[in-house]
PLY file of the C-alpha trace (Angstrom):
ply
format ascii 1.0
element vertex 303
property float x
property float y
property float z
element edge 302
property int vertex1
property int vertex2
end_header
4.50 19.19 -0.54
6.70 19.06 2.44
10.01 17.20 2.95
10.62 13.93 1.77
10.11 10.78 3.81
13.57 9.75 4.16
14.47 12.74 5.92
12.05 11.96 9.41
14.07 8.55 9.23
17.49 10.27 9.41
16.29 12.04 12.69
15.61 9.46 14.51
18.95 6.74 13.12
16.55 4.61 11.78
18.51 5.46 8.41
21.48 4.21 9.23
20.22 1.14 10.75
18.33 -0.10 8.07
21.76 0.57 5.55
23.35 -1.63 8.34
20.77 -3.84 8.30
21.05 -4.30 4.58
24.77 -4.20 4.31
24.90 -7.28 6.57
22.24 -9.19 3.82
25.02 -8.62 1.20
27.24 -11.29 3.18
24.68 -14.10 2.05
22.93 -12.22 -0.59
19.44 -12.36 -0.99
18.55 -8.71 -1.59
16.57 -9.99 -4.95
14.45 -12.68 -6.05
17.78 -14.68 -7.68
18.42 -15.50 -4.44
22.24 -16.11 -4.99
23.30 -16.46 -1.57
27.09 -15.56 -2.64
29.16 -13.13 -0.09
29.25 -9.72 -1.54
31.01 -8.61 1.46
34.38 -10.37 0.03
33.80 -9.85 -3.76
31.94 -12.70 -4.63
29.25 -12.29 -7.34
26.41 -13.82 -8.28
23.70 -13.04 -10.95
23.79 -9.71 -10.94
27.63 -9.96 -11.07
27.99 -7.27 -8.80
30.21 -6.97 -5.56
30.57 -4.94 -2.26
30.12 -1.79 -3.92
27.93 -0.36 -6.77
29.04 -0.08 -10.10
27.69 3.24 -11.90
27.59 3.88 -15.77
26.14 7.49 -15.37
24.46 9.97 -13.82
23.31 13.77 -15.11
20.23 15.32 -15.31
17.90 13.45 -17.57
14.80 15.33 -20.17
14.04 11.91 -21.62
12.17 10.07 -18.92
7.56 10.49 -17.68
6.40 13.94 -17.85
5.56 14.10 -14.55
9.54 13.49 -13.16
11.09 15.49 -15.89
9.47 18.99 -15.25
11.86 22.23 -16.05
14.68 20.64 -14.02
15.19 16.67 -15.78
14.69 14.15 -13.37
18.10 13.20 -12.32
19.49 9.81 -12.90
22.32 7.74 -11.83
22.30 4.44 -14.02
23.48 1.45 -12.03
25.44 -0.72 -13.92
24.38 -4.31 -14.65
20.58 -5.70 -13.61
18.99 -8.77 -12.04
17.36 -9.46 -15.15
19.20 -9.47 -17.95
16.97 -9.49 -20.62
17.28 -10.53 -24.26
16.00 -7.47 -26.03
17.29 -4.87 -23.15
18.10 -1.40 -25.04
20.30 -0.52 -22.55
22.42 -3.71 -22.97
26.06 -1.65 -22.58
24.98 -1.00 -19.13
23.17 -4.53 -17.99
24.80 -7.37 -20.02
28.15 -5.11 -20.82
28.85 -4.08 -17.07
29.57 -0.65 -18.70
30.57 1.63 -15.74
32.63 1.98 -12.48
32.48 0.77 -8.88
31.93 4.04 -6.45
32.30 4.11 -2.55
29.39 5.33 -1.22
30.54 9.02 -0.52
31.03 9.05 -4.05
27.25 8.22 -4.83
26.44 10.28 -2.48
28.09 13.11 -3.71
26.42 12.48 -7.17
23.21 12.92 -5.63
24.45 15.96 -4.27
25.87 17.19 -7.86
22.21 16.22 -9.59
20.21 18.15 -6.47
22.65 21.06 -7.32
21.91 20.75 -11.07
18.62 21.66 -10.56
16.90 18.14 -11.02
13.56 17.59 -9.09
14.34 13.97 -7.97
17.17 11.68 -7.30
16.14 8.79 -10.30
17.80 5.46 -9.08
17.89 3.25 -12.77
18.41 -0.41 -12.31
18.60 -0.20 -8.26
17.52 -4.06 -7.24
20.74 -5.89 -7.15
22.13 -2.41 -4.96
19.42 -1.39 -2.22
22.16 -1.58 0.59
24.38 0.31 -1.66
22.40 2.96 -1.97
20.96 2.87 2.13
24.55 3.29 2.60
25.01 6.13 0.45
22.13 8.30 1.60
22.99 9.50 4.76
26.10 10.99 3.53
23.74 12.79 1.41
21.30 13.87 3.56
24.00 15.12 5.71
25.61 17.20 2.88
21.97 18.81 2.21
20.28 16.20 -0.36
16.20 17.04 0.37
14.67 15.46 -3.40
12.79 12.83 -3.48
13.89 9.60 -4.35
12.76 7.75 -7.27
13.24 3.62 -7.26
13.49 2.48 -10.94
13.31 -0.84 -11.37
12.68 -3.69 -13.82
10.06 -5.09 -11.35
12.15 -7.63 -10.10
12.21 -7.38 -6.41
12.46 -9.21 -3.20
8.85 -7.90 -1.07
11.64 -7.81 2.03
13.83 -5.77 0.44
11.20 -3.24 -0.48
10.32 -2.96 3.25
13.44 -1.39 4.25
13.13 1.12 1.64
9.34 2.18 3.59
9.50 5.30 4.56
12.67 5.84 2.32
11.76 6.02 -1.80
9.13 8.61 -2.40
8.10 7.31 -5.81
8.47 4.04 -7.07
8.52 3.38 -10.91
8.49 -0.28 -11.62
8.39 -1.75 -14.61
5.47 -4.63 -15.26
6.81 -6.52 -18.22
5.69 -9.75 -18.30
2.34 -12.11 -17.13
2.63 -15.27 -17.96
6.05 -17.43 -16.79
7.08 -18.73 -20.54
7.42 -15.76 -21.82
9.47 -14.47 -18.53
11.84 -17.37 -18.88
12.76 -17.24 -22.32
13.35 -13.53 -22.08
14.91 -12.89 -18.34
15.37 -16.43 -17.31
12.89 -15.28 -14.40
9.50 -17.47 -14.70
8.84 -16.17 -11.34
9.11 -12.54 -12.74
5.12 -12.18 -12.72
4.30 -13.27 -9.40
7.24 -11.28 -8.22
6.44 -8.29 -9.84
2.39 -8.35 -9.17
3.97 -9.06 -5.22
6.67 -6.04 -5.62
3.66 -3.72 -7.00
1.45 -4.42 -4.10
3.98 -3.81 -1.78
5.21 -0.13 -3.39
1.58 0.33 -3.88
0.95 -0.02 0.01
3.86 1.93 0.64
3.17 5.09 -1.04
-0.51 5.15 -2.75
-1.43 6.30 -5.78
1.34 9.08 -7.59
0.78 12.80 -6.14
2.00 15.89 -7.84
2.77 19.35 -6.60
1.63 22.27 -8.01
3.77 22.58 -11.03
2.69 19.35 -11.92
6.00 17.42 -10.90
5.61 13.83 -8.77
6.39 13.82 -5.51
4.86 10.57 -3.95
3.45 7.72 -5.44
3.16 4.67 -7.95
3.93 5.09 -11.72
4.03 1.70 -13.66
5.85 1.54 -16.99
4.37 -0.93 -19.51
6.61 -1.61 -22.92
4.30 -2.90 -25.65
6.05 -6.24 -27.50
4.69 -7.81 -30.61
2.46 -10.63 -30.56
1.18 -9.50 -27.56
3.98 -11.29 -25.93
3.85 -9.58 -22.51
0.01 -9.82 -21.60
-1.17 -6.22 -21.26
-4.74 -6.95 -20.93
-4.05 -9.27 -17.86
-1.25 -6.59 -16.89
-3.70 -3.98 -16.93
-6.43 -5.46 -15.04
-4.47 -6.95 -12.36
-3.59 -2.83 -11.86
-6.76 -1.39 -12.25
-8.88 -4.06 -9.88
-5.85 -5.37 -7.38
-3.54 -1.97 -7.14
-5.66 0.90 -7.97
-8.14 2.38 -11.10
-6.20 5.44 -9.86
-2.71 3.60 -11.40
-0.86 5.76 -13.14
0.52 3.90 -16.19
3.06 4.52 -18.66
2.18 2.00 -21.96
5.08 2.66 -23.78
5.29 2.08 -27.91
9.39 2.25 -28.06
10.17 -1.28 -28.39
12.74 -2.62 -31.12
14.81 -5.37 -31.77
18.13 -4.85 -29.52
20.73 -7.31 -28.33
19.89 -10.59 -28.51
16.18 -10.21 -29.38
16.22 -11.50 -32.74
16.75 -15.25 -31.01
13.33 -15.11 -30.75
10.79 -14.85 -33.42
8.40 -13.22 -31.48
10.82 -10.09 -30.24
12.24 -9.77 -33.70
10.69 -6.93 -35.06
8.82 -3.22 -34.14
5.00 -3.59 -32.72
2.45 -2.18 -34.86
0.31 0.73 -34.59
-2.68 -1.68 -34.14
-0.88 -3.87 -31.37
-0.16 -0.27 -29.64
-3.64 1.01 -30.34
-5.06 -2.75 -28.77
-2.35 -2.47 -25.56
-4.35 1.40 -24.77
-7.92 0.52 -25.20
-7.22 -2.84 -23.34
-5.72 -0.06 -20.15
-9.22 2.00 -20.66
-11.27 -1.31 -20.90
-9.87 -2.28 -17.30
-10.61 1.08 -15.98
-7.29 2.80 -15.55
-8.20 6.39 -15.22
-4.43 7.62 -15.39
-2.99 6.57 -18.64
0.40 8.10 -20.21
0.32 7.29 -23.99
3.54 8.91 -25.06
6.57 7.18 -25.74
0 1
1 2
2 3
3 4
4 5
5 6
6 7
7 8
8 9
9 10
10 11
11 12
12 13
13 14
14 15
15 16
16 17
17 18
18 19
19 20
20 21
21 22
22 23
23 24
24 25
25 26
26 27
27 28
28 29
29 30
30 31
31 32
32 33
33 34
34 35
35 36
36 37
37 38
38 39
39 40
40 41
41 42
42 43
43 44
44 45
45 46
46 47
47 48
48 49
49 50
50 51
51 52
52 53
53 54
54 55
55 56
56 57
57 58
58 59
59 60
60 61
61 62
62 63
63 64
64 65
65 66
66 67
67 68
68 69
69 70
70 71
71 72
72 73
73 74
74 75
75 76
76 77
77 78
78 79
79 80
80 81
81 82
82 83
83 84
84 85
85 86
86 87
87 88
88 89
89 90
90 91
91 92
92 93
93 94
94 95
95 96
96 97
97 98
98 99
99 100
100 101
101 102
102 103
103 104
104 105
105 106
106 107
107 108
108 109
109 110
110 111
111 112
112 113
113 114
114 115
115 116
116 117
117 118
118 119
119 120
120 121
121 122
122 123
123 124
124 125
125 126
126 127
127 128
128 129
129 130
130 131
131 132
132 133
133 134
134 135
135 136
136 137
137 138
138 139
139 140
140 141
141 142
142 143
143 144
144 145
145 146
146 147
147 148
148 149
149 150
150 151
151 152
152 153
153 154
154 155
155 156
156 157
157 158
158 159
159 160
160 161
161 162
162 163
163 164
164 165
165 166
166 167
167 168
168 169
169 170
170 171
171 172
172 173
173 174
174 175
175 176
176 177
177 178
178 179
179 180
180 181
181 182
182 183
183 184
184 185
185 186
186 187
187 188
188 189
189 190
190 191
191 192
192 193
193 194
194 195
195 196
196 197
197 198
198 199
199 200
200 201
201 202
202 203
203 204
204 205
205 206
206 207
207 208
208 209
209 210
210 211
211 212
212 213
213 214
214 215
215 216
216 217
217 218
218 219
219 220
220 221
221 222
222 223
223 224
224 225
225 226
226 227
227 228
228 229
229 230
230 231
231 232
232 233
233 234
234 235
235 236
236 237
237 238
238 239
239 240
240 241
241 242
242 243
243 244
244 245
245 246
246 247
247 248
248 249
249 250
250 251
251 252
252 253
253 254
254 255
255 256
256 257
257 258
258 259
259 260
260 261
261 262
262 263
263 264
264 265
265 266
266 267
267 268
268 269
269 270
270 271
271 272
272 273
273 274
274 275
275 276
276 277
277 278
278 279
279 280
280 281
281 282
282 283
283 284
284 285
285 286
286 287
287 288
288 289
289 290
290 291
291 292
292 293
293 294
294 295
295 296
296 297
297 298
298 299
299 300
300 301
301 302
């Protein structure tokens, strides 16, 4: 399927100047929608309690994530620690609310990348990356220059700035967003983010726009595209019908959709009546027929 995108925008220095670009932003921050305005650049921190450099939990090839970015290989991840979100119920709460992990300089992330591409991963999987865009600009060059040619994957809660997406065009191959929320109330109790839905449907348009609908090669491993995750809460909580029409009729029918069925009770959730326990297989069975109702043609049932 060819090379991937970032690697026409390392010819020509435009990959360096957008990391520039983006490593001056960090000196007033407003690389996400929280809009902290602290200076990263000397150590301050703001939501996402993260400085000049990015913080990493982990990275390793990883056999638990979509089909499509697993194949033979594992897709391979490097989990950023902390988040922009912060939510309640968040199963990876060790690495987000916790700050579980360690800063790196950007050779060092770079040289992950290199490790995973060496591993025999098909993509570079980017967990958590919205709070560390210019971290990882800054990073990638060193990469490319030590051989890195996988396609990047940006895997994010859904919480982004629109401008910050645009100096990652041409840049992320395959965007994974999340889509958790619909309505504000429920965004705000759970992420302190009732601007979380109009964020997220503006973030989706923009990835969308970027890179089109999610293209495979020929062993059936993603190369380009959208893939939006979907996690299921009881009560209906999160607003899949409205999540999954808003895809189908304003992104694509040809969406391809995750609707996972793996939520539980973790952290904090049990604060709130309505996160407090498993979904059913009914309010699963609902969430899928409401993704075929709008039309979705691409939908990934499996947890």
């Amino acid at each position: 399927m060819g090379d991937p995108s970032y690697l026409a925008l390392h010819r020509t220095g435009e990959l360096r100047e957008r990391a520039a670009r983006a490593t001056s932003m960090l000196a007033c921050c407003r690389i996400c929608p929280r809009d902290c305005r602290v200076d990263r650049i000397r150590g301050e921190r703001g939501y996402c309690r993260t400085g000049r450099y990015a913080a990493v939990a982990s990275f390793g090839p990883h056999f638990g994530e979509e089909t499509l970015l697993v194949g033979s290989g594992g897709s391979g991840t490097i989990f950023f620690s902390s988040c922009n979100l912060l939510c309640t119920f968040c199963q990876n709460y060790e690495i987000s609310h916790l700050n579980e992990g360690g800063e790196v300089q950007p050779h060092e992330l770079a040289d992950m990348m290199l490790r995973l591409e060496k591993a025999g991963c098909h993509n570079i999987n980017l967990v958590t990356p919205s709070h560390v865009v210019p971290q990882i600009l800054e990073a990638l060059p060193l990469a490319v220059e030590g051989g890195l040619r996988l396609p990047l994957v940006y895997n994010t809660g859904g919480y982004d700035r629109v401008g910050t997406l645009r100096l990652l065009h041409g840049v992320v191959d395959i965007y994974m967003p999340d889509f958790k929320f619909w309505d504000p109330e429920p965004a705000r109790t759970f992420c302190n983010a009732p601007d979380y839905p109009d964020r997220a449907r503006a973030a989706i348009r923009e990835m969308h726009s970027q890179v089109g609908d999610l293209v495979t090669d020929s062993r059936g491993v993603a190369v380009k595209g959208l893939l939006v995750r979907h996690l299921v809460m009881p009560e209906d909580t999160c607003g899949t019908a409205e999540i999954m029409s808003f895809l189908a009729s304003e992104i694509s029918p040809g969406t391809s959709v995750n609707i996972m069925d793996q939520y539980y009770p973790c952290y904090r959730a049990c604060e709130d009546r309505r996160a407090s326990r498993r979904i059913t297989r009914g309010e699963y069975a609902r969430a899928l027929q409401s993704a075929a109702d709008a039309g979705l043609k691409r939908i990934d049932s499996k947890a």
